[in-house]
KOLTI-549949 format. One record per atom (N, C-alpha, C): chain; atom name; x negated, y, z. Coordinates in pm, whole numbers, plus 32768, in hexadecimal, padded with zeros to 4 digits. Layout:
A CA X Y Z
...
//
This chain:
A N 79C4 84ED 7E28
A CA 7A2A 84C7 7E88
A C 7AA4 8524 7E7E
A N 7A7B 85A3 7E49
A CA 7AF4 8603 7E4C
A C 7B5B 85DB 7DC1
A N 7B01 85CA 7D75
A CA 7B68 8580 7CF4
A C 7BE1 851B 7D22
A N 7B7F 84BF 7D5A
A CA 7BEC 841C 7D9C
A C 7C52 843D 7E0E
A N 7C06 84A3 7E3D
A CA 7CA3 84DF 7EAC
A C 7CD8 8513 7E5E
A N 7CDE 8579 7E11
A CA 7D39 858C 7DC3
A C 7D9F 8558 7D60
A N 7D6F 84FE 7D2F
A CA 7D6E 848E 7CD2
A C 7E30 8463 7D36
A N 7DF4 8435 7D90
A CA 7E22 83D1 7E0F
A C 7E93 8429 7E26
A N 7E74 84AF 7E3D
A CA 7EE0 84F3 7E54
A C 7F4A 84FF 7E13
A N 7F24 8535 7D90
A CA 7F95 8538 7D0F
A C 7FB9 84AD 7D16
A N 7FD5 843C 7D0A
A CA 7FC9 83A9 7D00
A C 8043 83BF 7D69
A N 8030 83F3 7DC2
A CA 80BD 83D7 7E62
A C 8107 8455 7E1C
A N 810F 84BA 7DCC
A CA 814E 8516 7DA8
A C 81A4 84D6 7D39
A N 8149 84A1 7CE7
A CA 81B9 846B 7C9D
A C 8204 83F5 7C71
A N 81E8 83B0 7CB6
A CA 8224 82F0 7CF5
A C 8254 82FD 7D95
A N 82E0 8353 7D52
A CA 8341 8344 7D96
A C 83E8 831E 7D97
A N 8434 82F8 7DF4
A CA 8497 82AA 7DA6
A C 850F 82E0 7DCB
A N 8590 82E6 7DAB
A CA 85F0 8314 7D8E
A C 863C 82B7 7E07
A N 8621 824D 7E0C
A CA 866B 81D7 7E7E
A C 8609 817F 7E8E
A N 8634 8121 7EF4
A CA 85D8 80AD 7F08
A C 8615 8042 7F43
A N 864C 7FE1 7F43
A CA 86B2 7FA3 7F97
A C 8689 7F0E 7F5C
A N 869B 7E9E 7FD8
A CA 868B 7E1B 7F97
A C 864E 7DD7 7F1A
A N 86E0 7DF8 7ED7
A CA 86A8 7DAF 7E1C
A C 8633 7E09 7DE1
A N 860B 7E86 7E18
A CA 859E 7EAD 7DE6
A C 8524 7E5F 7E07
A N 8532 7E64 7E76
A CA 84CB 7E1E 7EB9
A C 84A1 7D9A 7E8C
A N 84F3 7D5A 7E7B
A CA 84F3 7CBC 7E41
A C 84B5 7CE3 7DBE
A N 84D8 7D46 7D4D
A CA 84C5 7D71 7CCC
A C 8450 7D8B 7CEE
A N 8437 7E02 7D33
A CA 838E 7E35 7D27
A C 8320 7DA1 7D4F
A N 834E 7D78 7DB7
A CA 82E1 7D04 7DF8
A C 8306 7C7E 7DB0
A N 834F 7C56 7D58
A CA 8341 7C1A 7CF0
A C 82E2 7C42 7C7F
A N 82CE 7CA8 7C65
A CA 8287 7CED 7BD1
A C 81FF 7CE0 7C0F
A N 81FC 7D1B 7C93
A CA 8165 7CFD 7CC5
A C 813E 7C4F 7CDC
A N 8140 7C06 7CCD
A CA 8147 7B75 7CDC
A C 8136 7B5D 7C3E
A N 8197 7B7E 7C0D
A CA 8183 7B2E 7B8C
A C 80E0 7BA8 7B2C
A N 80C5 7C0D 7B66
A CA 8062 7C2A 7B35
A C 7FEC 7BFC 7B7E
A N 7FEC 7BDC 7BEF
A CA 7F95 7B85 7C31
A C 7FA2 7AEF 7BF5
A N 7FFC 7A97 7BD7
A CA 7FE8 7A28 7B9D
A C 7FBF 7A37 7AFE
A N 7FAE 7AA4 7ACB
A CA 7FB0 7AB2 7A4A
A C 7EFF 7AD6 7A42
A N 7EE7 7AFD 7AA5
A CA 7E55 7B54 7AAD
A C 7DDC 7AC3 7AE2
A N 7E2F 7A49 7B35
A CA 7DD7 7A0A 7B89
A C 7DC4 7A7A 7BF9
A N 7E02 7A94 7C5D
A CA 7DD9 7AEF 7CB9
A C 7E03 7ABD 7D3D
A N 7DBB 7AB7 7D9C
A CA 7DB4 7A8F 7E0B
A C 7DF8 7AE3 7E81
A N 7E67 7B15 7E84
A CA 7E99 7B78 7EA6
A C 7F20 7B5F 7F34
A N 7F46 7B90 7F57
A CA 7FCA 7B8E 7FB8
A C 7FEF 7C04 7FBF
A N 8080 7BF8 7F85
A CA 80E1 7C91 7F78
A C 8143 7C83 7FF8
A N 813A 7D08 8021
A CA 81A1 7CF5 809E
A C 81FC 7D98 8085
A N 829A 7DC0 8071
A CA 82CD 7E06 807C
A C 8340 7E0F 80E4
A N 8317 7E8F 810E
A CA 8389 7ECC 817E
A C 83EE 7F2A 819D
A N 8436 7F5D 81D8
A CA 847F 7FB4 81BA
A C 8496 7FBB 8255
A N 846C 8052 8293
A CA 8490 8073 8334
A C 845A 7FF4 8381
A N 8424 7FD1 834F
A CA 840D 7F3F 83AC
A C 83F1 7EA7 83A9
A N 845E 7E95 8337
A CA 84AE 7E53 8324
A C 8465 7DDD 82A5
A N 8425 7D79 82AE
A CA 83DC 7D11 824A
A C 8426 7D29 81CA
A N 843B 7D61 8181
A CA 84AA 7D3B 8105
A C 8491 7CB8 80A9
A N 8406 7CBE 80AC
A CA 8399 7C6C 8033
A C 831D 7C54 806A
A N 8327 7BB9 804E
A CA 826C 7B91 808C
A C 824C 7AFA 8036
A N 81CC 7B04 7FEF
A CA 81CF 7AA8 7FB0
A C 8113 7AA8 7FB0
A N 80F8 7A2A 7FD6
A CA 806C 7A0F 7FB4
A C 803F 79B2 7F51
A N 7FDD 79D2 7F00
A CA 7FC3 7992 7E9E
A C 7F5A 7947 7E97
A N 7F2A 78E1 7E4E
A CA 7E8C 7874 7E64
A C 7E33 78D4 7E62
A N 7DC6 78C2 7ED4
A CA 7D7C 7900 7EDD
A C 7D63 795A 7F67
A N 7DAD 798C 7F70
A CA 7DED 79B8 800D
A C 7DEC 7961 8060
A N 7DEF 79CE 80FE
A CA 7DFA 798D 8190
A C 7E1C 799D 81DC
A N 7E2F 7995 8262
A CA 7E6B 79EF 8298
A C 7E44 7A5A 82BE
A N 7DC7 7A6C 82B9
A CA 7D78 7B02 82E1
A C 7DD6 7B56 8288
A N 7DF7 7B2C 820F
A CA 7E34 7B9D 819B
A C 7E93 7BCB 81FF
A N 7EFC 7B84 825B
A CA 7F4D 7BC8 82BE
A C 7F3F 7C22 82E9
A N 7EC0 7C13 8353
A CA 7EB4 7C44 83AC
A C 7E6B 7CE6 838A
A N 7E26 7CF2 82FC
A CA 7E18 7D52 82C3
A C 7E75 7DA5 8282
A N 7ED5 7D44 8244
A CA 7F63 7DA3 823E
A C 7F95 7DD7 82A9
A N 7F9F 7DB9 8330
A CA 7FEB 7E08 838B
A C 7F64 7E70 8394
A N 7F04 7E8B 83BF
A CA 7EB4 7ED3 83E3
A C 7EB9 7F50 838C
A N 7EAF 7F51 82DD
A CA 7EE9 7FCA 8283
A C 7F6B 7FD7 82A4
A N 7FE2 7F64 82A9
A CA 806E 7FC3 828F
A C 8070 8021 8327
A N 7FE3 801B 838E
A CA 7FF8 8055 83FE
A C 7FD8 80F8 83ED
A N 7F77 80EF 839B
A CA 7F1F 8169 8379
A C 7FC0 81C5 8319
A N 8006 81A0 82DD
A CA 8067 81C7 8266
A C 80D5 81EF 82CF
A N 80DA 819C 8344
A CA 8141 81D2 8384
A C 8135 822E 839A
A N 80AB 8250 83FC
A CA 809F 829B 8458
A C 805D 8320 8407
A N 8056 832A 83B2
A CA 8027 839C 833A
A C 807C 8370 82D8
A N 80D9 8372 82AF
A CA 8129 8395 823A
A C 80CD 839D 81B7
A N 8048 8342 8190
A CA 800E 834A 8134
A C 7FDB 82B5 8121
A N 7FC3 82B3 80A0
A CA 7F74 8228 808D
A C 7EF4 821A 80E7
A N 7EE7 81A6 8103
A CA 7E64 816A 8147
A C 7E0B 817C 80E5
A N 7DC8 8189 8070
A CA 7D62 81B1 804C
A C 7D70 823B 804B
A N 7DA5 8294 8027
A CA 7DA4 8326 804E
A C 7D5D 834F 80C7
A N 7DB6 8313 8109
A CA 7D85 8356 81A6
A C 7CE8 8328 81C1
A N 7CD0 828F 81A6
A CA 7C3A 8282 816E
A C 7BC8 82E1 8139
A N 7C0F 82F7 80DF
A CA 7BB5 8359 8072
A C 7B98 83DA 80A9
A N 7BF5 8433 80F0
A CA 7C00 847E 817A
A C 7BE7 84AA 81C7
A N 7B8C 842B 81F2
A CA 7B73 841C 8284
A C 7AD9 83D6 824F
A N 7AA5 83B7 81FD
A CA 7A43 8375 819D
A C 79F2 8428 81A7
A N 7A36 8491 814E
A CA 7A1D 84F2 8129
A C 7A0C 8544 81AD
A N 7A24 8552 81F3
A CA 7A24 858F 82A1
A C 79D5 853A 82BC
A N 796F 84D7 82DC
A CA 792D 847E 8333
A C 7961 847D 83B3
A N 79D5 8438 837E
A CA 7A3F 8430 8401
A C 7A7B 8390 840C
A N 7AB5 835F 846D
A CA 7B0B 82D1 844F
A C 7B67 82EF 8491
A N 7BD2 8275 8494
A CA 7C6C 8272 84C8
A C 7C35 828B 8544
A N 7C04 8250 8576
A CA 7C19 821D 862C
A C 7BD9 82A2 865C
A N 7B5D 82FE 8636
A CA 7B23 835F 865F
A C 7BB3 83E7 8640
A N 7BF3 83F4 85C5
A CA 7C3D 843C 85B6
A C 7CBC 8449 85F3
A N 7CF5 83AA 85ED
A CA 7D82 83AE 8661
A C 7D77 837E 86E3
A N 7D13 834B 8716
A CA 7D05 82E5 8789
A C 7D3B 8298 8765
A N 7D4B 8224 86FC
A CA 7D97 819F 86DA
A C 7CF6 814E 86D7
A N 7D3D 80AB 8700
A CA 7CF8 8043 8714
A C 7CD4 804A 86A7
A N 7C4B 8021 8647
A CA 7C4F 7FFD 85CE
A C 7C4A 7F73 85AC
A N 7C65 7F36 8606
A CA 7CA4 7E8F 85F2
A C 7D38 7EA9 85DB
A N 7D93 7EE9 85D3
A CA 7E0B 7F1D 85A7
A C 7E49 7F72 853A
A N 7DD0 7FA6 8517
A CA 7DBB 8017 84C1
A C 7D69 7FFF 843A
A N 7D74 7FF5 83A8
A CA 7D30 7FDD 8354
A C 7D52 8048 82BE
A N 7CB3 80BC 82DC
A CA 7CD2 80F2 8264
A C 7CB0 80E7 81ED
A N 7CDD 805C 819C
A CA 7CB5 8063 814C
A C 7D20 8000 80B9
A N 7CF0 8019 805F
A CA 7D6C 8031 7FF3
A C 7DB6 7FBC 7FF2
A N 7E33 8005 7FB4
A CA 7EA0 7F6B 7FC3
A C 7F30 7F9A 7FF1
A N 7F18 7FF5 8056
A CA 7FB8 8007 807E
A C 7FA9 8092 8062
A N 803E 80A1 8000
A CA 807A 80FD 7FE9
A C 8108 810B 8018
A N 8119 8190 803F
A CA 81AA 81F5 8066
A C 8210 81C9 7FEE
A N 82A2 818D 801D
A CA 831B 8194 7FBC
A C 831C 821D 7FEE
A N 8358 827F 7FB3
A CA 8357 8301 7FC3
A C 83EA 8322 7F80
A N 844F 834A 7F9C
A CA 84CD 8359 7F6C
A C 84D6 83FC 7F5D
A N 84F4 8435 7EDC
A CA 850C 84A8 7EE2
A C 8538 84F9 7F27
A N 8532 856D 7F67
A CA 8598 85B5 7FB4
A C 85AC 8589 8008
A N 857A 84E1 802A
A CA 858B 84B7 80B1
A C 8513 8484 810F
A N 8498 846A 80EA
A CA 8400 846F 810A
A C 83D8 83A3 8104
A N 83A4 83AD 814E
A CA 8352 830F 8180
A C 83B8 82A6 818D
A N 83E5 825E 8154
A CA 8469 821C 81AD
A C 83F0 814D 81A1
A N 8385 813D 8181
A CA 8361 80AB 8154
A C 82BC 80C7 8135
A N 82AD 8051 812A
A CA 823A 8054 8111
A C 8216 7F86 80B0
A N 81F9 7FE7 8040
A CA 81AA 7F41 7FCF
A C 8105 7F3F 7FE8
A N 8107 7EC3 800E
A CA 807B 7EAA 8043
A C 802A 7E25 7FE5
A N 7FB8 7E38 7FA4
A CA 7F50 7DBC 7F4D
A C 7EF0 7DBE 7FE3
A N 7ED8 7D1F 7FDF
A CA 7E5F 7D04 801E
A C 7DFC 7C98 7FBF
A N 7D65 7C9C 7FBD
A CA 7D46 7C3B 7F97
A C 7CE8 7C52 7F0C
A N 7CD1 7CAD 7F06
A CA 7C64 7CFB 7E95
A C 7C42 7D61 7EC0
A N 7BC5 7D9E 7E87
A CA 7B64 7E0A 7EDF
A C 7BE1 7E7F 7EB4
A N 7BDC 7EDA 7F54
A CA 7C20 7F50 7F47
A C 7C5D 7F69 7EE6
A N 7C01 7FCD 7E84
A CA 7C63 801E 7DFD
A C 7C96 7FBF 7DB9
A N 7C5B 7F3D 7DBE
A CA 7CA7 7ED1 7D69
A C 7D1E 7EC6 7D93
A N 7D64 7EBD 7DFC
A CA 7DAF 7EB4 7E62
A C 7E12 7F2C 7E47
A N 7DE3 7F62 7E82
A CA 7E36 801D 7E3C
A C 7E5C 802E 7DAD
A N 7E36 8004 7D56
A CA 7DF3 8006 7CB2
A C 7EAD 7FB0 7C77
A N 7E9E 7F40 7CE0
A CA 7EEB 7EEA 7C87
A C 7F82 7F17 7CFF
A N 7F77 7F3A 7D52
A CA 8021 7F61 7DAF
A C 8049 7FC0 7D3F
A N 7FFD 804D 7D14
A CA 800D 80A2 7CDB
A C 804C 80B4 7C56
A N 7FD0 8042 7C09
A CA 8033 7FF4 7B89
A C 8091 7FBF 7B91
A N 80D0 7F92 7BD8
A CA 8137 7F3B 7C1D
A C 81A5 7FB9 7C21
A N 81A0 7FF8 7C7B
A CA 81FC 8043 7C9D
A C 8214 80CD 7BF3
A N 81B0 80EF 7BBC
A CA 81D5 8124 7B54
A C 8210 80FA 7ADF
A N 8206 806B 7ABB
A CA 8270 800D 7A7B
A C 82D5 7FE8 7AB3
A N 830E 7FDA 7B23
A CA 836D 7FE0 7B7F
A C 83D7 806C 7B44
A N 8387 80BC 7B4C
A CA 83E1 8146 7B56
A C 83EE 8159 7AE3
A N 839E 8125 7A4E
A CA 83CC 8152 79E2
A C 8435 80E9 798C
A N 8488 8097 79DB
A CA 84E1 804C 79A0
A C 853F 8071 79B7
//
């Protein structure tokens, strides 16, 4: 477990971005879609920025639960400035959960992989890119890929 937190950690250290504004958003949550239609993947990408829906797209296979699980991680990312599987892994490793650790509902609260921190240099948390719709690390596995081809174009 200490490997995969770590792992997880370096991963938010170094998929980080320089800006983030609109047409990124459309760019990044396009690339995630077309690697979900490319994969057969049953998925729903939702990106945000402060708040703000930038990108939401569900694909065959999906439902609306995928929603309602996306808000529940981008809740965990808010409110900890870390990916939802991180804080998982975490709190996995402590025999601990959200709701015992913050007093949060855990019908509101979901730690587990998929939503990751836009993280702007020099400037911290400003978004959050969220996969629903494959087990956890699958989930985490492919935002991650996503966002590291993102940043190397």
């Amino acid at each position: 477990m200490e490997d995969l937190i770590a792992e997880l950690e370096a991963q938010e250290e170094r998929l980080r971005f320089t800006r983030f504004d609109n047409d990124d958003a459309w760019e990044l949550g396009s690339l995630l879609v077309r690697l979900g239609k490319e994969r057969g993947l049953p998925i729903t990408v939702d990106i945000r920025r402060h708040g703000h829906q930038l990108f939401h797209a569900a694909l065959p296979g999906t439902a609306p639960d995928n929603d309602r699980w996306i808000e529940r991680k981008i809740r965990v990312v808010e409110r900890l400035n870390a990916s939802s599987y991180l804080v998982g892994r975490r709190m996995a490793a402590k025999g601990t959960a959200m709701d015992a650790a913050y007093g949060v509902d855990p019908a509101d609260f979901a730690t587990h992989g998929g939503a990751f921190p836009i993280r702007i240099v020099d400037v911290g948390v400003v978004g959050v890119v969220t996969v629903s719709g494959l087990p956890q690390a699958d989930d985490h596995a492919l935002v991650v890929e996503a966002i590291g081809l993102f940043l190397q174009r």
